[in-house]
Residue frames as qw, qx, qy, qz and C-alpha x, y, z in Angstrom:
[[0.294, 0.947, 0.036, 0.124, 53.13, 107.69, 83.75],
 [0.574, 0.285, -0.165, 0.750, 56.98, 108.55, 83.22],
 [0.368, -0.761, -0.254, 0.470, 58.30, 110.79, 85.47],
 [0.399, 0.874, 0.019, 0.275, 59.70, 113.88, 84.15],
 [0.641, -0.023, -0.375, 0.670, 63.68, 114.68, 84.47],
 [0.125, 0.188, -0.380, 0.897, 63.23, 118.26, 85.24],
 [0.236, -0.585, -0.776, 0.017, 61.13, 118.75, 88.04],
 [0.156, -0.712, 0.095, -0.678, 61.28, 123.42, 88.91],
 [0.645, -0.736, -0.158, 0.131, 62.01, 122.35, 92.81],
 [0.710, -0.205, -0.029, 0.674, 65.44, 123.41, 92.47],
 [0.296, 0.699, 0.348, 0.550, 64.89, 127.12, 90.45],
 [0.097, -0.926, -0.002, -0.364, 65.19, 128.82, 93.43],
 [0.184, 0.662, -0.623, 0.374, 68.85, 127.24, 95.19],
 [0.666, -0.399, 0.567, -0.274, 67.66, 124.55, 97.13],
 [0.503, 0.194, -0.785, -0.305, 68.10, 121.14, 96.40],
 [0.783, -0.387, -0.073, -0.481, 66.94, 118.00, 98.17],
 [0.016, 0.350, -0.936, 0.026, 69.46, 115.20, 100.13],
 [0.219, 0.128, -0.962, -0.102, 68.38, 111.82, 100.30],
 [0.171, -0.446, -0.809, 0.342, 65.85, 111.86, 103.08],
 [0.073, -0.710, -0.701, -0.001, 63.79, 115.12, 101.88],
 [0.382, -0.727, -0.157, 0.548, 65.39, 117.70, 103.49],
 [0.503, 0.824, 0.188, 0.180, 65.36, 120.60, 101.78],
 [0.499, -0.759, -0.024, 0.417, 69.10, 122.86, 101.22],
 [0.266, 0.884, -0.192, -0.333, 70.74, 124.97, 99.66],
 [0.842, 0.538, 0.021, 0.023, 72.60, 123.87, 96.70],
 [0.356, 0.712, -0.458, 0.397, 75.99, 125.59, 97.96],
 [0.633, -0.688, 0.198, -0.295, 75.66, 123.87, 101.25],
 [0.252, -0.627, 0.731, 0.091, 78.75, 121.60, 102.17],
 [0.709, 0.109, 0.623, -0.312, 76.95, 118.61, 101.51],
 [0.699, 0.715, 0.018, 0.002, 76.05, 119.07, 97.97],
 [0.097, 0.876, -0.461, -0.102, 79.35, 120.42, 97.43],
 [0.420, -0.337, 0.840, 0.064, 81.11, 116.98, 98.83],
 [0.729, 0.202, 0.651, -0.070, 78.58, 114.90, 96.53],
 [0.555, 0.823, 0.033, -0.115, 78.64, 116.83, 93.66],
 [0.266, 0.698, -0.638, -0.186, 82.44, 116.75, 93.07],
 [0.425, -0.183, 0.886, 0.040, 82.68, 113.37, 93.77],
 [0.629, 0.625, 0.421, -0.190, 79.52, 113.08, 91.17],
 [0.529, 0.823, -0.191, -0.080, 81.85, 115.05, 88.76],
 [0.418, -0.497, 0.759, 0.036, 85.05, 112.62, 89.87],
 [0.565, 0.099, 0.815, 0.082, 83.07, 109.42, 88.57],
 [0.719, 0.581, 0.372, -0.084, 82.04, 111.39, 85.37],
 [0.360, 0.759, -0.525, -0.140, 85.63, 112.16, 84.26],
 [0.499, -0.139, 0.854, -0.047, 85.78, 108.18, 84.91],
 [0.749, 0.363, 0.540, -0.123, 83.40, 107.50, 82.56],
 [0.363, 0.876, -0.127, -0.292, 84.86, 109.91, 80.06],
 [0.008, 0.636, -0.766, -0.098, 88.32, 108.50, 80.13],
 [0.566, -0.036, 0.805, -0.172, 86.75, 104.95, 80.06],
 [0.575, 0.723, 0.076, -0.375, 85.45, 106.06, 76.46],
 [0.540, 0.695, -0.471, -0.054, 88.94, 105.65, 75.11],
 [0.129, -0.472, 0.871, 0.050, 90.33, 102.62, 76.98],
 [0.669, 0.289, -0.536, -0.426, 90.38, 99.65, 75.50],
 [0.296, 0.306, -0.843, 0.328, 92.13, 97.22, 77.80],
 [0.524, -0.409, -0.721, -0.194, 89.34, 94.81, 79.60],
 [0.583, -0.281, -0.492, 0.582, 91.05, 95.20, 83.34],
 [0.007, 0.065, -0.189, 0.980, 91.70, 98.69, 83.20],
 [0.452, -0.366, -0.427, -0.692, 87.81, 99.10, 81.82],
 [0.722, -0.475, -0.495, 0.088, 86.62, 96.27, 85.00],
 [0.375, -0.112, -0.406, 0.826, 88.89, 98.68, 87.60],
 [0.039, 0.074, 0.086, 0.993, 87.49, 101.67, 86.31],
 [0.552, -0.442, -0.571, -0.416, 83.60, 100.27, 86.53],
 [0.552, -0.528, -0.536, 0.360, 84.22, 99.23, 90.28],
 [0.323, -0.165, -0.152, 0.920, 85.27, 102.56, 91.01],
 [0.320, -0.326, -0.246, -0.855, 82.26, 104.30, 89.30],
 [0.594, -0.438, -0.605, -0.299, 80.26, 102.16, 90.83],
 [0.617, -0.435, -0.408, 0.513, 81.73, 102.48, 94.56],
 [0.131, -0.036, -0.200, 0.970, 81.87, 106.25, 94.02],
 [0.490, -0.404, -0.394, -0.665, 78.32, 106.37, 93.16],
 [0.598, -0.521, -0.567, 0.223, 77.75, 104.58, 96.90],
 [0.456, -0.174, -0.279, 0.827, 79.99, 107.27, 98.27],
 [0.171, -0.295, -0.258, -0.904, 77.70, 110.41, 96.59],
 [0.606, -0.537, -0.506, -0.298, 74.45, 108.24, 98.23],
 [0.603, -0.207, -0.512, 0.575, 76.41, 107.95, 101.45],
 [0.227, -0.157, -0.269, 0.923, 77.26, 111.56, 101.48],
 [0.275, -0.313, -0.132, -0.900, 73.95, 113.17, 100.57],
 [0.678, -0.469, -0.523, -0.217, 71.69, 111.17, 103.01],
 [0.119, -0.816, 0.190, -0.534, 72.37, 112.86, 106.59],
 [0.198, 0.180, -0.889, 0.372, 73.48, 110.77, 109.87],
 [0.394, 0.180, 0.679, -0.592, 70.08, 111.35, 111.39],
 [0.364, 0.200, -0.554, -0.721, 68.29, 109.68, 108.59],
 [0.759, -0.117, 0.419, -0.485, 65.60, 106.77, 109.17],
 [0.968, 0.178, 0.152, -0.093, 67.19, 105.12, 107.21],
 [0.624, -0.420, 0.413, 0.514, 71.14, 103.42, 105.92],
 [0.617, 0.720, -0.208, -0.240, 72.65, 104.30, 102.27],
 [0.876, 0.382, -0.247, 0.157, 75.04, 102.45, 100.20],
 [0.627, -0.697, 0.264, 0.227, 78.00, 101.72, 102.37],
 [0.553, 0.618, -0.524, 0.191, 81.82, 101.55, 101.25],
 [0.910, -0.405, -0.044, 0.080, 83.80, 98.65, 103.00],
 [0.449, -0.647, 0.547, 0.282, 87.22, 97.89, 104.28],
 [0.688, 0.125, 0.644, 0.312, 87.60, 95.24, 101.41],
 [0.456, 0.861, 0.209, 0.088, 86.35, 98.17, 98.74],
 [0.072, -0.925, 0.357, 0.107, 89.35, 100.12, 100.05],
 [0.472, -0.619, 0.603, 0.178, 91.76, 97.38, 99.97],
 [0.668, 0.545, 0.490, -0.131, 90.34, 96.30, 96.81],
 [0.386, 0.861, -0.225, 0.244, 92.01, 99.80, 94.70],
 [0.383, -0.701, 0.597, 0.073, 95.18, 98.94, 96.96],
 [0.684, 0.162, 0.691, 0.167, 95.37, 95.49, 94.97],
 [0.523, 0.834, 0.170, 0.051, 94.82, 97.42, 91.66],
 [0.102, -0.971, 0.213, 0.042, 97.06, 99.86, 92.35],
 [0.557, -0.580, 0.548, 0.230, 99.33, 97.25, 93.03],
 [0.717, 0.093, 0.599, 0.342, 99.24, 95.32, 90.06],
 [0.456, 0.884, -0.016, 0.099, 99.44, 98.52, 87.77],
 [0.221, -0.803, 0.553, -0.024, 102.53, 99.22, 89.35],
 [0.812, -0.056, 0.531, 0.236, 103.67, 95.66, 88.44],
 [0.673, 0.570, 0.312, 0.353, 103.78, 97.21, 84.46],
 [0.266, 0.934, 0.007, 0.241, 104.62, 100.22, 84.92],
 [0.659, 0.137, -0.420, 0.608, 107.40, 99.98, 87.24],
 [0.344, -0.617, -0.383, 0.595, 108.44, 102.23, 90.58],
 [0.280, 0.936, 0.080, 0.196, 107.75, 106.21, 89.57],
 [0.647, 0.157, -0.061, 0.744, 111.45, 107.88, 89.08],
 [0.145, 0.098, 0.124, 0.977, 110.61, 111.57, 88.69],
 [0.261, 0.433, 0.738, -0.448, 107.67, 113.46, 88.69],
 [0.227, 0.221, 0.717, 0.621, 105.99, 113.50, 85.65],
 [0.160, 0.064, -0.266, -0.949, 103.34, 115.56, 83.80],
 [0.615, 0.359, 0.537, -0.452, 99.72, 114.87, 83.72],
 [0.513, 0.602, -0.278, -0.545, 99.18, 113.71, 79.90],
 [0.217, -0.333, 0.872, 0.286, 100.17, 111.20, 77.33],
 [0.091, -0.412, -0.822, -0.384, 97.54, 108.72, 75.48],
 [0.320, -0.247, -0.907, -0.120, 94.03, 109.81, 75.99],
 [0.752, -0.397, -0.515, 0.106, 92.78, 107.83, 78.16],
 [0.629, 0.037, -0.411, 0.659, 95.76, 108.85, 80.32],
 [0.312, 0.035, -0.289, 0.904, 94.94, 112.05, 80.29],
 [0.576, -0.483, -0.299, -0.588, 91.24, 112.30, 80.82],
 [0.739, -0.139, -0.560, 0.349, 92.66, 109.78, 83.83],
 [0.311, 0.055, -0.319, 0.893, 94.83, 112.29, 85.44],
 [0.376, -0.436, -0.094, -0.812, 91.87, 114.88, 85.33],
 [0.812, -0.389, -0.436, -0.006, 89.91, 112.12, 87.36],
 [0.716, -0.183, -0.464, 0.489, 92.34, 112.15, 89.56],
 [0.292, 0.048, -0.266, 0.917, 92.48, 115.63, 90.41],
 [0.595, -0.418, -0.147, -0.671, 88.75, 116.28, 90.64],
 [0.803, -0.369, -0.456, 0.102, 88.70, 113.05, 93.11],
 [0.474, -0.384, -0.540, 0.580, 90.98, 115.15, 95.50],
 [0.193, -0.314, -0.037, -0.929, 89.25, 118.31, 95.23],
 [0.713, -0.403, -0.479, -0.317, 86.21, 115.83, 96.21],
 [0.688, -0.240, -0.469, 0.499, 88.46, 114.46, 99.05],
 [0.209, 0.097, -0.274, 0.934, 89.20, 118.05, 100.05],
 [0.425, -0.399, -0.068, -0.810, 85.38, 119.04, 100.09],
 [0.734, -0.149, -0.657, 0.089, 84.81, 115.50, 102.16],
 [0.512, -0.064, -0.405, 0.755, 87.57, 117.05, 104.97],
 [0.081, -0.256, 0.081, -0.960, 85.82, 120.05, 104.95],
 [0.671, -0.468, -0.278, -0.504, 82.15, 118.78, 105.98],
 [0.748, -0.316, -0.461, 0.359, 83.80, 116.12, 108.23],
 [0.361, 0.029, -0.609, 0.706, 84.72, 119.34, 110.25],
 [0.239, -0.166, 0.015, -0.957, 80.95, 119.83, 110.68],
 [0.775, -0.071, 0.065, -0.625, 79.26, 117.18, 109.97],
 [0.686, -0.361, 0.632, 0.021, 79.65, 113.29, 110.34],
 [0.486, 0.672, -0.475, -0.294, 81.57, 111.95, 107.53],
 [0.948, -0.167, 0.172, 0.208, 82.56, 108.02, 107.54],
 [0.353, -0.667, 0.580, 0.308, 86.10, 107.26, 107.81],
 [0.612, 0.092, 0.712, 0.332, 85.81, 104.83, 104.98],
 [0.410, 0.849, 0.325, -0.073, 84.54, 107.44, 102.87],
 [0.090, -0.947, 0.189, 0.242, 87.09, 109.49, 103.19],
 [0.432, -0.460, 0.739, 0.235, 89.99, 106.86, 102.63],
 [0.633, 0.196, 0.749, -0.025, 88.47, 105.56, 99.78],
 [0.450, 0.861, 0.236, -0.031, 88.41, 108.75, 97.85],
 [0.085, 0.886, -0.373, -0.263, 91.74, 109.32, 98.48],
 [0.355, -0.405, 0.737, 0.408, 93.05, 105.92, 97.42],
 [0.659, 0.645, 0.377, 0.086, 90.61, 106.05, 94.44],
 [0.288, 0.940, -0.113, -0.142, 92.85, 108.95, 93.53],
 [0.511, -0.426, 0.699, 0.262, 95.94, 106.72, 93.71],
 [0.630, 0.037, 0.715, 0.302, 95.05, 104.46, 91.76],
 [0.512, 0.822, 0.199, -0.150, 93.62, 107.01, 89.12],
 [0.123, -0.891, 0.390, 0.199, 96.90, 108.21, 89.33],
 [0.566, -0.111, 0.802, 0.154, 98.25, 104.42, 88.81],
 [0.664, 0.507, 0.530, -0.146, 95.62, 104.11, 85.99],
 [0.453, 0.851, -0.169, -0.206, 96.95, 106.88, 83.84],
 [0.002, -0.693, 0.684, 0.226, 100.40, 105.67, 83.93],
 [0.594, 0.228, 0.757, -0.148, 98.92, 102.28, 83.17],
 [0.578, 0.665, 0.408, -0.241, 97.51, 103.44, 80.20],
 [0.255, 0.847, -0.338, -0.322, 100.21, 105.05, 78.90],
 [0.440, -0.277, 0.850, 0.079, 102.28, 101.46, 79.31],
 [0.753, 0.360, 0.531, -0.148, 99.52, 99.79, 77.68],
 [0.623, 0.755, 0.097, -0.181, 100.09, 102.24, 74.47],
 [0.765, 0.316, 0.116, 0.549, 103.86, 101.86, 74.64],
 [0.037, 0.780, -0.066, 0.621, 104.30, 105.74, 75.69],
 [0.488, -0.062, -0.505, 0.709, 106.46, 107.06, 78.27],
 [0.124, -0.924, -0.353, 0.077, 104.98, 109.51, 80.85],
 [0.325, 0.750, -0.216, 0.535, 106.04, 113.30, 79.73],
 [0.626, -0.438, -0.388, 0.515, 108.54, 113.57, 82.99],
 [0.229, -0.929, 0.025, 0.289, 108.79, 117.15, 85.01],
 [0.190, 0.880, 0.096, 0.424, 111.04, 119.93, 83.31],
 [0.204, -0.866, -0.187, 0.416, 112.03, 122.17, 86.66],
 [0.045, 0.809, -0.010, -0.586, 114.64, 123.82, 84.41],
 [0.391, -0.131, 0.637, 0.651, 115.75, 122.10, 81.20],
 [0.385, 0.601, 0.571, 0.406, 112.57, 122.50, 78.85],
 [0.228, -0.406, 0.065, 0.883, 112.73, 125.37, 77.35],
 [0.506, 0.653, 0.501, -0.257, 110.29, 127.39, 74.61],
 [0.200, -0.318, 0.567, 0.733, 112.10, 127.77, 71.26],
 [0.604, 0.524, 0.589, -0.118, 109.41, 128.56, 68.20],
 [0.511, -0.096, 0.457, 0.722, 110.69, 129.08, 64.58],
 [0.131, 0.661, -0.053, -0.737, 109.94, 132.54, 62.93],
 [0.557, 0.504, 0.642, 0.155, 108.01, 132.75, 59.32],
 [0.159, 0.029, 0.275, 0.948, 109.06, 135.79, 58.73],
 [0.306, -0.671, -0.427, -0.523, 104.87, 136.89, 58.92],
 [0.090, 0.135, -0.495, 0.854, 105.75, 139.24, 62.22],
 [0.617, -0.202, 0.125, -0.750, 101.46, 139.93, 62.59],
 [0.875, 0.007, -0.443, -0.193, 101.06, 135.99, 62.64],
 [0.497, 0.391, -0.523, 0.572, 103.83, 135.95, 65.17],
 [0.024, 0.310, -0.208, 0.928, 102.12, 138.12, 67.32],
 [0.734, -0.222, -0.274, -0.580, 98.66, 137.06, 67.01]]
């Protein structure tokens, strides 16, 4: 018999972690997996619109190695059992990426806007949920045990997200939109319809 997806244990704020234990849904824990859970699905999202084989193969290893990292973090230290590990090689793995985006795109000049193709900018997002993740990570790890490889791994996934977008934008030929601080300015031309104006 199929299981069924929803199952009414959660209806009243708990959830379960890995090994059973029952806890609240707002508890650090969750928190750390769940944004990292919502990291690797603005991965998949942005992975919707890229075309380019590599980028696509980067972006897979990365879902796939954050999805170890979620197991990691919801399964406690005093479990009876291991979860999905991240290595030293996983980490130095996006350092190699990283690097060889940066081969197209060149050193960054300025600092630039989230945005351009896409891709790009579903990218960026990624990247900025992945250090919220990284930030809820830091938090448990002053409570509870947190691998070190976890940690370092989410934050140079966000590198290279960061790599990725400008990557993409290369791919299409587009320049990233570059910081503003005071030239841009908001100039919008007047129809003469003053309630349209307003509105």
């Amino acid at each position: 018999m199929r299981s069924k997806l929803y199952t009414r244990t959660g209806d009243k704020g708990e959830t379960s972690l890995a090994d059973g234990k029952r806890v609240k849904k707002f508890c650090p824990r969750v928190e750390a997996y769940g944004e990292v859970d919502e990291a690797n699905s603005c991965i998949g999202a942005a992975r919707a619109f890229v075309d380019d084989p590599l980028l696509d193969h980067i972006l897979a290893f990365v879902q796939h190695r954050l999805f170890n990292v979620s197991s990691s973090l919801a399964t406690p230290p005093d479990a009876p059992f291991a979860p999905p590990h991240v290595t030293e090689e996983d980490i130095a793995a996006l350092e190699r990426a990283i690097d060889r985006f940066e081969a197209k795109t060149g050193a960054l000049r300025s600092f630039i806007l989230p945005g351009g193709s896409k891709a790009a900018g579903l990218l960026h997002l990624a990247r900025t949920v992945c250090r919220r993740a990284e930030r809820r990570m830091t938090l448990l790890a002053e409570s509870e045990q947190v691998e070190e490889t976890l940690l370092r791994f989410v934050n140079r996934a966000s590198d290279l997200l960061f790599a990725a977008a400008r990557y993409a934008n290369a791919l299409e030929g587009r320049t990233d939109p570059a910081w503003e601080k005071i030239g841009f300015g908001l100039e919008l031309e007047t129809d003469g319809d003053e309630e349209t104006n307003r509105a």
